[in-house]
N, C-alpha and C positions, 0 to 999 in steps of 0.2 A: 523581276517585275511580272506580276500575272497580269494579264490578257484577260478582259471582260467578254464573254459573248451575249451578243443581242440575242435575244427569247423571241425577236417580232417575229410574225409569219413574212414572206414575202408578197402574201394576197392579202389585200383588206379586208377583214371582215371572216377570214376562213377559220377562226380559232375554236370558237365553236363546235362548227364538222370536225375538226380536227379531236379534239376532248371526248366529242362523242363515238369518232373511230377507236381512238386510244381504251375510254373505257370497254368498249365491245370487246377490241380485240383481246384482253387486257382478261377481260368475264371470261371470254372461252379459252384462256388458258389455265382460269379454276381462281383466281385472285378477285375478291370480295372489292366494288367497285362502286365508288360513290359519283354517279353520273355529273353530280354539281361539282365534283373533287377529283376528276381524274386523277390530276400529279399523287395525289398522297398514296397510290397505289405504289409508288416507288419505296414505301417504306415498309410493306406488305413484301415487296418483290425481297428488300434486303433483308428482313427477317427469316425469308425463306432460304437465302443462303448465306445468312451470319455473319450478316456486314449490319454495323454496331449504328445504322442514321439514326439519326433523331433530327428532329424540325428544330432548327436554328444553327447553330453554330455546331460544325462536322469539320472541322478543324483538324481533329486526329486522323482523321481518313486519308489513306494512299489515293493517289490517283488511282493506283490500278481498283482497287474497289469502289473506288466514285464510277469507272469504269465499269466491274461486270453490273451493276445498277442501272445505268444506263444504257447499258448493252442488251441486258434483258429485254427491256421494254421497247427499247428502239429497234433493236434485231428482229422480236414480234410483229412488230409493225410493219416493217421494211420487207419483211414476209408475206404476212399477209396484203400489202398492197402490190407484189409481183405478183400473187398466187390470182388478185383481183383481175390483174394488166392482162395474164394470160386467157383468164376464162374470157374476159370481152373479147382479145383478141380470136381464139378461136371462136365466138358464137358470131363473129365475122366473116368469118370464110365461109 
């Protein structure tokens, strides 16, 4: 039995800021980003290392490549919002 995950943000209204971190972050790592389409960068990300998505049904795909797909992108991010956490933090001291 697969397990659905909910997409919501846990803030109201934060998805926005969020699409437009994602695309940023997304631009400075050289991948062509359509600010109104963040997500579709994820299929730019797997052509870049030869994981076969296409939009709709990805059925043949291992987890583990549904994986480095979203690894890409989320590890980017998950990055760049420590590297953020830390500059505030030291322009505090």
């Amino acid at each position: 039995m697969s397990r659905r995950r909910s997409r919501r943000l846990v803030v109201p209204g934060a998805e926005q800021g969020v699409n437009a971190f994602k695309a940023e972050v997304m631009r400075r790592e050289g991948y062509s980003v359509d600010a109104n389409r963040p997500d579709d960068v994820k299929y730019e990300v797997a052509e870049s290392i030869g994981i076969p998505l296409k939009p709709g049904d990805n059925s043949q795909l291992t987890t583990e490549q549904a994986g480095h797909v979203g690894g890409r992108i989320g590890g980017t991010m998950v990055r760049e919002m420590i590297r953020l956490a830390q500059e505030k933090l030291t322009k505090q001291e």
